[in-house]
C-alpha positions as CSV (number, residue, x, y, z in Angstrom):
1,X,86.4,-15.4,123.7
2,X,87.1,-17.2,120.3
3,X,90.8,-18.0,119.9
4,X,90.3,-19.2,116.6
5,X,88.1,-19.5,113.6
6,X,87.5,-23.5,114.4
7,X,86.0,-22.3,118.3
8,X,83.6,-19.8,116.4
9,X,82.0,-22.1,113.6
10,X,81.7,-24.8,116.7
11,X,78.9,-22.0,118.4
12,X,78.0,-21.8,114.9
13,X,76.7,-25.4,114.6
14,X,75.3,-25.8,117.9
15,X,73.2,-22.3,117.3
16,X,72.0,-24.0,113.9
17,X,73.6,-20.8,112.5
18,X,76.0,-23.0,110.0
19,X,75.3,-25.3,107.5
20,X,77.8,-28.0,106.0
21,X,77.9,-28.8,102.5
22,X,79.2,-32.0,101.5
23,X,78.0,-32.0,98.1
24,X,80.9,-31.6,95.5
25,X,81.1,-27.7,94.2
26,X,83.0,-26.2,92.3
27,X,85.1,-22.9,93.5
28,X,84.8,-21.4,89.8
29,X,81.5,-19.4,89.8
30,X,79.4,-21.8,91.2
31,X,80.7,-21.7,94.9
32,X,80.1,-17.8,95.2
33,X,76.7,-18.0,93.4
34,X,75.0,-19.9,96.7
35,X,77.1,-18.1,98.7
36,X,75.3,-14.6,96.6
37,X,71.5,-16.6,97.4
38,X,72.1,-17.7,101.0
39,X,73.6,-14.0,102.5
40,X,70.7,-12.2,99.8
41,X,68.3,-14.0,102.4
42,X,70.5,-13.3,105.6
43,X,71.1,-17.2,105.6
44,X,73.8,-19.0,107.6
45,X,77.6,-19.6,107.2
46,X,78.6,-22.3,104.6
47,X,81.2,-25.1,105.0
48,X,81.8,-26.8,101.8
49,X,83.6,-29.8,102.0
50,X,84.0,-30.9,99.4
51,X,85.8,-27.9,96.6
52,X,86.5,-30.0,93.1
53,X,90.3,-30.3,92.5
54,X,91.2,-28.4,95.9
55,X,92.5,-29.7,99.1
56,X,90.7,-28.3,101.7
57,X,87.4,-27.2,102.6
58,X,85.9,-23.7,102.5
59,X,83.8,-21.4,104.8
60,X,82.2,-18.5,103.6
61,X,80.0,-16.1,105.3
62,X,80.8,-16.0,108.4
63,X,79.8,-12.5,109.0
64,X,76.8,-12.1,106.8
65,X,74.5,-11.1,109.3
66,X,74.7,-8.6,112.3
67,X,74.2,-11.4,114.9
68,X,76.8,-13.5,113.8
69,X,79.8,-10.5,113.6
70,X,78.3,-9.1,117.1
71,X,78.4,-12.9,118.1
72,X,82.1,-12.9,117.2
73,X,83.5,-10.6,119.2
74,X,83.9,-11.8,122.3
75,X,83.6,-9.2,125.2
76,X,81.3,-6.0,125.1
77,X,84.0,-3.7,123.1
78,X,81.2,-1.9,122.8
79,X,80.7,-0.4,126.5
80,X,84.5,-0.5,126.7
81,X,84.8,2.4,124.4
82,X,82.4,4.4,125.7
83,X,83.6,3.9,129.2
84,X,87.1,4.5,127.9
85,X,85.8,8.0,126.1
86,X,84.5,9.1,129.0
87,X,87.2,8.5,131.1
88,X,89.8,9.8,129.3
89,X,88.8,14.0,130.3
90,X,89.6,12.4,134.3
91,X,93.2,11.5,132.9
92,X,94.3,15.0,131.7
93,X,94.9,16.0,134.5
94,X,94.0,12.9,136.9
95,X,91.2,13.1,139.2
96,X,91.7,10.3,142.0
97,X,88.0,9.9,142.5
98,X,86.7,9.2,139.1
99,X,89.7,7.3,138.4
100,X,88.4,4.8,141.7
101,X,84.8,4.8,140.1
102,X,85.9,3.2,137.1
103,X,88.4,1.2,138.7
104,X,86.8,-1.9,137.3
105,X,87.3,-0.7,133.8
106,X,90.9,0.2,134.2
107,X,91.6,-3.3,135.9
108,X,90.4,-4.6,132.5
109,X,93.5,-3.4,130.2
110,X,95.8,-5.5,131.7
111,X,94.4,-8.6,130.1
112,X,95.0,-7.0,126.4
113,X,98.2,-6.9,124.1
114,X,100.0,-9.9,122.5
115,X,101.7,-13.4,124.8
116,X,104.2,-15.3,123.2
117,X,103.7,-19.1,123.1
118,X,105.6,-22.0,122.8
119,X,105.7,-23.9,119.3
120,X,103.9,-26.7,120.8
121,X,101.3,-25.1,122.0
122,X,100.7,-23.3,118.2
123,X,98.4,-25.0,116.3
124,X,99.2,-23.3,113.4
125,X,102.9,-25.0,113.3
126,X,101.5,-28.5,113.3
127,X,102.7,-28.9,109.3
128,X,105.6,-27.2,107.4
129,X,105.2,-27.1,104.0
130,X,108.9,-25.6,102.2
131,X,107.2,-26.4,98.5
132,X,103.9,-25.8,99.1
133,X,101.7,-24.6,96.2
134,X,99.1,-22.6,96.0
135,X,97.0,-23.8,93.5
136,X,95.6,-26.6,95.6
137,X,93.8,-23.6,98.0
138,X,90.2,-23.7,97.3
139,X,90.9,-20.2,96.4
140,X,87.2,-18.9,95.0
141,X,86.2,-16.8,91.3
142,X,83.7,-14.8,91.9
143,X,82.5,-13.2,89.1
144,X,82.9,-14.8,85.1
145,X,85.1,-11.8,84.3
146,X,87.4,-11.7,87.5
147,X,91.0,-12.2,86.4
148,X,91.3,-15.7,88.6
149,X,90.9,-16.9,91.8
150,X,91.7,-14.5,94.7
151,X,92.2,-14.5,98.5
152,X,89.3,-12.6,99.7
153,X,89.9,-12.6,103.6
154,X,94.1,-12.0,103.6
155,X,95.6,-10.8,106.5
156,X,98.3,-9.1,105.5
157,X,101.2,-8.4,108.0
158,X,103.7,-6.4,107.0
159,X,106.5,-3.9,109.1
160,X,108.0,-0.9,108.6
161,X,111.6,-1.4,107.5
162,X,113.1,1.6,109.7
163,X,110.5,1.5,112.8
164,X,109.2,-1.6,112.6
165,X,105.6,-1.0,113.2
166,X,103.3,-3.4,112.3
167,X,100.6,-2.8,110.0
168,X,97.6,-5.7,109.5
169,X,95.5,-5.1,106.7
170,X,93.3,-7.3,104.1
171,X,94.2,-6.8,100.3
172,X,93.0,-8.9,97.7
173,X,95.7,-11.2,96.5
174,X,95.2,-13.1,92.9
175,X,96.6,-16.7,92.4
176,X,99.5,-16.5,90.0
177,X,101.3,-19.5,90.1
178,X,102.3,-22.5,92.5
179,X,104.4,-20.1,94.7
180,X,103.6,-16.3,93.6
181,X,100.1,-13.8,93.8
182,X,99.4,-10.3,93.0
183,X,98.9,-7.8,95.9
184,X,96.4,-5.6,95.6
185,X,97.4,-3.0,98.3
186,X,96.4,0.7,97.5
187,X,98.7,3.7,98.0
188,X,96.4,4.8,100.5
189,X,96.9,1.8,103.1
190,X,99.2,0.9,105.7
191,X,100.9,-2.5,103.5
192,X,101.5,0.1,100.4
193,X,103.2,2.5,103.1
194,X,105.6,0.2,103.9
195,X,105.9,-1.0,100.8
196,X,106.6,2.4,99.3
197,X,109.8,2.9,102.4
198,X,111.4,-0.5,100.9
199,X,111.4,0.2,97.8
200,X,112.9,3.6,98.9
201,X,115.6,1.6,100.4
202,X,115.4,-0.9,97.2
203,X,114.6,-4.1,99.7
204,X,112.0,-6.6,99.6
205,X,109.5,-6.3,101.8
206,X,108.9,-9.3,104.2
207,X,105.3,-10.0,104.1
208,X,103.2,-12.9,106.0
209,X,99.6,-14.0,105.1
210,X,97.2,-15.2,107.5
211,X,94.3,-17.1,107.2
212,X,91.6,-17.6,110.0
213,X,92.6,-17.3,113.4
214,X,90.0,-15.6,115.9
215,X,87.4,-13.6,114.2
216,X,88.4,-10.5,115.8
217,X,91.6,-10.7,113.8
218,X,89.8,-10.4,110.8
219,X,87.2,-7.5,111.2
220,X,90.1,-5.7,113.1
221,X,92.4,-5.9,109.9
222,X,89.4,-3.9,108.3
223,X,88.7,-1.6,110.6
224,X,89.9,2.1,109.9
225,X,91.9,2.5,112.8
226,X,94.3,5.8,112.8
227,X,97.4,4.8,111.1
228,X,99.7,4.9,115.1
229,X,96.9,2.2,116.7
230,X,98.5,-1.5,116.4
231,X,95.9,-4.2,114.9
232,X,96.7,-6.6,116.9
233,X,96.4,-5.0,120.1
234,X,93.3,-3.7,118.7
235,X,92.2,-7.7,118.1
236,X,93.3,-8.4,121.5
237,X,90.6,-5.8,122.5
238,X,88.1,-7.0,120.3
239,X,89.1,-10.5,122.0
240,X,88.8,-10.2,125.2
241,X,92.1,-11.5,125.9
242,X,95.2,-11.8,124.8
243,X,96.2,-12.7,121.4
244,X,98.7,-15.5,121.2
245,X,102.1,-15.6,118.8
246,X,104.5,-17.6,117.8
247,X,108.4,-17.4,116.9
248,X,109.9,-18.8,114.1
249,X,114.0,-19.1,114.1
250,X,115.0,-17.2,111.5
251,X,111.9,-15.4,110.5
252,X,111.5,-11.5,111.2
253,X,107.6,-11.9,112.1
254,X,105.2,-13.2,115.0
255,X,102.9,-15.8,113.4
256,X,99.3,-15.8,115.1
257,X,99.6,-19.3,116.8
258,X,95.8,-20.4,116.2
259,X,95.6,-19.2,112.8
260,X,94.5,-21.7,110.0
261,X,97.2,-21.1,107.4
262,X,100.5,-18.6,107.3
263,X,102.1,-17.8,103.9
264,X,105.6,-16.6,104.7
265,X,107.3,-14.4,101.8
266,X,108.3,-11.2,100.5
267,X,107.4,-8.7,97.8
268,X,110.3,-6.9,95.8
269,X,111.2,-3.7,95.2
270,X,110.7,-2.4,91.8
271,X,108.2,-5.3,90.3
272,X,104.7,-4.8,89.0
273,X,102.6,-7.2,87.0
274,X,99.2,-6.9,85.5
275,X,96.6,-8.0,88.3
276,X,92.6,-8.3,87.6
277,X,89.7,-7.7,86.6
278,X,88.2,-8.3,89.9
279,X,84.3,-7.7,90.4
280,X,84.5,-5.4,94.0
281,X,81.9,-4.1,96.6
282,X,81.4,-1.0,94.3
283,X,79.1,-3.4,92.4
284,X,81.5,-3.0,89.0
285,X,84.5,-4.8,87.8
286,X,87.9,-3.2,88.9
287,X,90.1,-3.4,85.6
288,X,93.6,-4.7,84.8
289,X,95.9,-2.7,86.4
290,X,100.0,-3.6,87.5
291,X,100.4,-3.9,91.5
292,X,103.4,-5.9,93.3
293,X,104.0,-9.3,93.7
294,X,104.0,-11.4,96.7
295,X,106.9,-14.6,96.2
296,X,106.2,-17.1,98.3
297,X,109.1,-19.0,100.1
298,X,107.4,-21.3,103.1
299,X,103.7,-22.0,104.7
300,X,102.8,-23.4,107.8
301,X,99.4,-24.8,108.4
302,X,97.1,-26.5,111.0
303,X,95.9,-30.5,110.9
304,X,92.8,-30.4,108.7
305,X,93.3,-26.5,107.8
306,X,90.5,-24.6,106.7
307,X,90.2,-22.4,103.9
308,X,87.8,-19.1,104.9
309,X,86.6,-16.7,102.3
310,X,84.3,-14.1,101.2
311,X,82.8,-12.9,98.1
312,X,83.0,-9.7,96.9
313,X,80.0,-7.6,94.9
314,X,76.9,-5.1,95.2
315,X,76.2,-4.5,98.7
316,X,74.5,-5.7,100.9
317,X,77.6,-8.2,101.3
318,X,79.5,-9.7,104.4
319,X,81.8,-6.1,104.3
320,X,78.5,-4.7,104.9
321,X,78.0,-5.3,108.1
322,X,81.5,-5.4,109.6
323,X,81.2,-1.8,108.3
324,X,78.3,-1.0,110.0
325,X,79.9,-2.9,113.1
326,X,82.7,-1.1,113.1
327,X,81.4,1.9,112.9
328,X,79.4,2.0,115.6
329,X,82.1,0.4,117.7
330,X,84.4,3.2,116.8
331,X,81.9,6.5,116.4
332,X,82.8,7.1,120.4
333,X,86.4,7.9,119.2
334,X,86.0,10.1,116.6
335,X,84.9,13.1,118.4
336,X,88.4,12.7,120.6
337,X,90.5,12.6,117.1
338,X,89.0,14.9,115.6
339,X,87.4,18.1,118.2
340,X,84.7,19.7,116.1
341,X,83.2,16.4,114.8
342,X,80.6,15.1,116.6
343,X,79.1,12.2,115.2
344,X,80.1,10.5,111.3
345,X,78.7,7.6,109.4
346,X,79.6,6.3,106.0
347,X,77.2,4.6,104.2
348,X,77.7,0.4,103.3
349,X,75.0,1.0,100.4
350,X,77.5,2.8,98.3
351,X,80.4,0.9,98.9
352,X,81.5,3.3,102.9
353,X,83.8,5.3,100.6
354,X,81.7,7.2,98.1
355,X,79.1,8.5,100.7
356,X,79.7,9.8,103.7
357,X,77.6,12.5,106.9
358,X,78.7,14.0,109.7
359,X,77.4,16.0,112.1
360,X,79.9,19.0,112.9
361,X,80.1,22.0,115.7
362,X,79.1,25.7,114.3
363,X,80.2,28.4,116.5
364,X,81.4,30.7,113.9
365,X,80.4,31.3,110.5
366,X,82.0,28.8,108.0
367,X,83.4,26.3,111.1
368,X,81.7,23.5,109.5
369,X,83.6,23.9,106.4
370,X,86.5,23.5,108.8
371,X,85.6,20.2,110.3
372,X,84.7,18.7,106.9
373,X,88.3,19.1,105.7
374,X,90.0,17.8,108.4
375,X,87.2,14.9,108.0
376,X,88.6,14.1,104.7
377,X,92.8,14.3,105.7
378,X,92.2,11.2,108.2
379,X,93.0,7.5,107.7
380,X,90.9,5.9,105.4
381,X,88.3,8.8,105.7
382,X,90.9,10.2,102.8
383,X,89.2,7.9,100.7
384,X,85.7,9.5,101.0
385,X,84.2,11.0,97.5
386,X,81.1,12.8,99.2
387,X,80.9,14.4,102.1
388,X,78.0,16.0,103.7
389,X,78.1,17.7,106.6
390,X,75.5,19.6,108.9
391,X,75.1,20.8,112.8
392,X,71.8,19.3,113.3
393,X,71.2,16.8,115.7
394,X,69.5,14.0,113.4
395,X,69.7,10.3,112.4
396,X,72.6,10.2,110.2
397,X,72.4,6.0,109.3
398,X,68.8,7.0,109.2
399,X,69.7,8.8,105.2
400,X,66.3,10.3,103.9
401,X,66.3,12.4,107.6
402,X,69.5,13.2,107.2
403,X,69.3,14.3,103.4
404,X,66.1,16.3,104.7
405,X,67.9,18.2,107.5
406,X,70.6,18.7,104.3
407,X,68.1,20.1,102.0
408,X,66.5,22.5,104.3
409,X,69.3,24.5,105.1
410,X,71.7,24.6,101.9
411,X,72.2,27.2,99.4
412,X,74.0,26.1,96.5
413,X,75.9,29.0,95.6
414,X,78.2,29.3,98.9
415,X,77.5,25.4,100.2
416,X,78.9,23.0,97.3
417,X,82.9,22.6,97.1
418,X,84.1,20.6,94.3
419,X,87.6,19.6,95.1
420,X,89.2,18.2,91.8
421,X,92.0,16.5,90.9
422,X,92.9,15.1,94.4
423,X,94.1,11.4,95.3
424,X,91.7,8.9,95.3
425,X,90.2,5.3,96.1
426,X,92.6,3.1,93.9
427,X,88.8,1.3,93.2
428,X,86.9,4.5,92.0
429,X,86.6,5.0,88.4
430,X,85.2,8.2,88.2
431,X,88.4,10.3,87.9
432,X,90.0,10.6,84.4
433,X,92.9,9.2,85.7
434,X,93.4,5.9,87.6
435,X,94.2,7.0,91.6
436,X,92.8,10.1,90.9
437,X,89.8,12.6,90.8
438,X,87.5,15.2,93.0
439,X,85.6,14.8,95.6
440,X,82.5,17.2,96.9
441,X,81.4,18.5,100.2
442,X,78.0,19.5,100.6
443,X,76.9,22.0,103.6
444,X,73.7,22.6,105.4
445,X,74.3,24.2,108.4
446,X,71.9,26.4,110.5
447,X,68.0,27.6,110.4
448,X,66.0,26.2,107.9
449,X,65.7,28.3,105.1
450,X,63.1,26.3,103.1
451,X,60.2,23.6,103.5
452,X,60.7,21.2,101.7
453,X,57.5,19.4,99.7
454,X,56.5,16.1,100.5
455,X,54.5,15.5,97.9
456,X,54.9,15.0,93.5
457,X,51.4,15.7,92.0
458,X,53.8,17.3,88.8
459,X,53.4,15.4,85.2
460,X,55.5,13.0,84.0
461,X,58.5,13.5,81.6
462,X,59.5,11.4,78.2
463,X,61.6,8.2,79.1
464,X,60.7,8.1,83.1
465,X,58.8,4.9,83.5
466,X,58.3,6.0,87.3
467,X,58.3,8.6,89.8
468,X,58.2,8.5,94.0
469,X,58.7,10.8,96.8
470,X,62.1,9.2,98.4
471,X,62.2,12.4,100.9
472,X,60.6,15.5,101.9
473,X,63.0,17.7,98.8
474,X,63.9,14.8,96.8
475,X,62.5,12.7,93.8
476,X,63.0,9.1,93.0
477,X,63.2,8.4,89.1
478,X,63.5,5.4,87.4
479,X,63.4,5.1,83.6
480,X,66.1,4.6,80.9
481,X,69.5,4.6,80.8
482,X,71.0,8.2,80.0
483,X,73.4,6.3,77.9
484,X,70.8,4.9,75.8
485,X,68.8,8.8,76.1
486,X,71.7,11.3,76.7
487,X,68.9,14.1,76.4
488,X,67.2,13.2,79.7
489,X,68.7,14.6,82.2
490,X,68.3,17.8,80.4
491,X,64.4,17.0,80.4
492,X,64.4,16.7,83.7
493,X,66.0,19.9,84.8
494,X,63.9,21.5,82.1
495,X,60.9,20.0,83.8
496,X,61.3,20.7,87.3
């Protein structure tokens, strides 16, 4: 179990999985341009210690391979789900005998929620800092457009004002000042929730930024958990333990006790400001847009804190494979949440949100059209701008079967469901209007009702420099830019 950040890059170093950099770098461009070359080649993490102009060091991929996030965790979460999902139908109603059987997994839970701690035994209160600004954080620009430098790995804790349920998420936070950032939460997450009740109340919202702290913490502030299931207990599961806190006199939030840095503050009701361009895992720049502002008031910090980021762009980046992670960690669950739906993937290639296949029950004629909608009302799965959905057992993170099993059975005319002007993914610029725009489903359920080719011997067409089978039923292309030949698409159809 890794109680905090320092713990994990220790296993790091004595794997040979982390390399220091003491060469001077600079944290504009240059810094996430090796970080880009060394995760392109599924290198190791990166300490830099030396950032020009900044205070502390920086370490940056930390998850950039499977290994090291499945080397973070630190039990088998893993096996505990599944033994959890199948225990569960024993509980309603109870059946003593099964209940014995997986005594040893019950005995288990006991050692997870949150334990309070003493101040002195909180690393993270070793230096208070009532001035502190933030423009000595190594804080990184990614991208030569990007609208400054921006906390990539934030943990943002926040609580509802009336219920006071904590919410942990990560939202991109860009440096404004010595004591103020933009907050990049979208309407669609659990910070903008409680945001939104505040400013319904016209109060500023407390809000406290982590940084570092055991690596659970961080890939369970991006895991899509159902909006009821606490982060932090959901850490502490991830853990293997318990996770430690800390009091503050006068302060309305736990602070984790082993994190690196906390930034204690609040954002306002009623204030936007312009925040961006930010280059994001879509593999485009998100524009200039007005979100809230986060006023810093205090920060606490370890001896020797360090500084831990991430860099944002075209997959395949660290977000990648926390995604992938987390959804196989979670797939176990979904079939409990939602009856009907038994297996769904999203796909990191296109960013998790614009793609996503599940395989669905299909007792009755049109069920599957069902269990696709209520796919698309859940959590974060709201989010999702393609849905495909069939009741064939296949491979879904295994996409050319899964398109194939797709192909075979749909029929256009009574299987595609455009669904416009709907809410959408604050990041997707597809809509005509900014937080909003359609999304499809795409059925294929039941006997095949074609065979699909697997072979091209066809011509060529004007402007396509190449063609390949990518499936049994689908074509590769790759040629010009229809922007630069708007009549080629209509070639194409006209060709096929």
């Amino acid at each position: 179990m890794f109680l905090n950040l320092r713990q994990y890059l220790e296993t790091l170093r004595k794997e040979k999985d982390l390399v220091v950099i003491e060469a001077p770098v600079d944290p504009y461009l240059e810094l996430a341009e090796i970080h880009r070359r060394v995760i392109e080649e599924e290198g190791p993490a990166l300490l830099f210690t030396q950032v020009k102009g900044k205070s502390f060091p920086v370490v940056t991929n930390l998850f950039g391979t499977m290994r090291r996030v499945e080397r973070a965790m630190g039990s088998n979460p893993e096996e505990m789900v599944k033994g959890l999902v199948q225990l569960l139908p024993d509980l309603m109603p109870p059946k003593i005998s099964r209940i014995w059987e997986k005594r040893g997994l019950l005995l288990q839970f006991p050692r997870f929620g949150t334990k309070k701690v003493e101040r002195q035994s909180a690393p993270l209160l070793a230096i208070e800092e009532p001035d502190f600004n933030l423009e000595t954080l190594p804080a990184l620009t990614g991208w030569p457009l990007d609208g400054g430098p921006f906390f990539t790995l934030p943990l943002v804790y926040t609580e509802h004002p009336a219920t006071h349920e904590h919410n942990l998420g990560m939202y991109r936070m860009q440096i404004k000042g010595r004591n103020k950032t933009g907050i990049h939460w979208q309407i669609h997450k659990g910070g903008g929730f409680h945001h939104f009740e505040a400013e319904k109340r016209k109060e500023a919202l407390p809000v406290t930024i982590f940084l570092g702290g055991p690596p659970a913490l961080i890939l369970s502030a991006i895991a899509p958990l159902p909006e009821p299931v606490p982060e932090l207990l959901f850490a502490s599961f991830l853990m293997g333990g318990k996770l430690p806190l800390v009091k503050v006199e006068g302060y309305p939030h736990p602070l984790i006790a082993e994190a690196e840095f906390a930034f204690l503050g609040e954002v306002p009701a009623g204030i936007r400001e312009p925040e961006g361009p930010f280059g994001d895992h879509y593999g485009y720049y998100s524009l200039t847009h007005d979100f809230p502002v986060f006023n810093l008031k205090k920060v606490y910090r370890r001896k020797g804190a360090i500084y831990p980021a991430t860099v944002v762009g075209k997959p395949r980046q660290e977000d990648y494979y926390i995604g992938d992670y987390l959804q196989k960690l979670l797939s176990p669950l979904f079939p409990l949440v939602m009856p009907g739906v038994k297996e769904l993937w999203t796909y990191g290639e296109t960013g998790f949100h614009s793609l996503a296949g599940a395989i669905v029950r299909e007792s009755y004629n049109r069920e599957a059209l069902s269990h696709a909608l209520r796919i698309l009302v859940e959590g974060q799965l709201t989010l999702t701008k393609f849905l495909m959905v069939t009741d064939t057992h296949v491979s879904l993170p295994h996409f050319p079967a899964f398109l194939e099993a797709i192909l075979a059975r749909f029929r256009p005319e009574r299987d595609l469901f455009i669904l416009p002007n709907t809410s959408m993914d604050t990041l997707d610029y597809t809509g005509r209007k900014f937080n909003h725009g359609s999304k499809a489903i795409m059925l294929g359920v039941g006997e095949e009702i074609r065979s699909l080719p697997g072979v091209y011997a066809e011509g060529g067409f004007a402007g396509i420099e190449k063609i390949s089978v990518y499936c049994r039923g689908a074509l590769l292309l790759s040629g010009r830019s229809f922007m630069e030949d708007e009549g080629l698409p209509e070639r194409i159809i006209a060709g096929l």
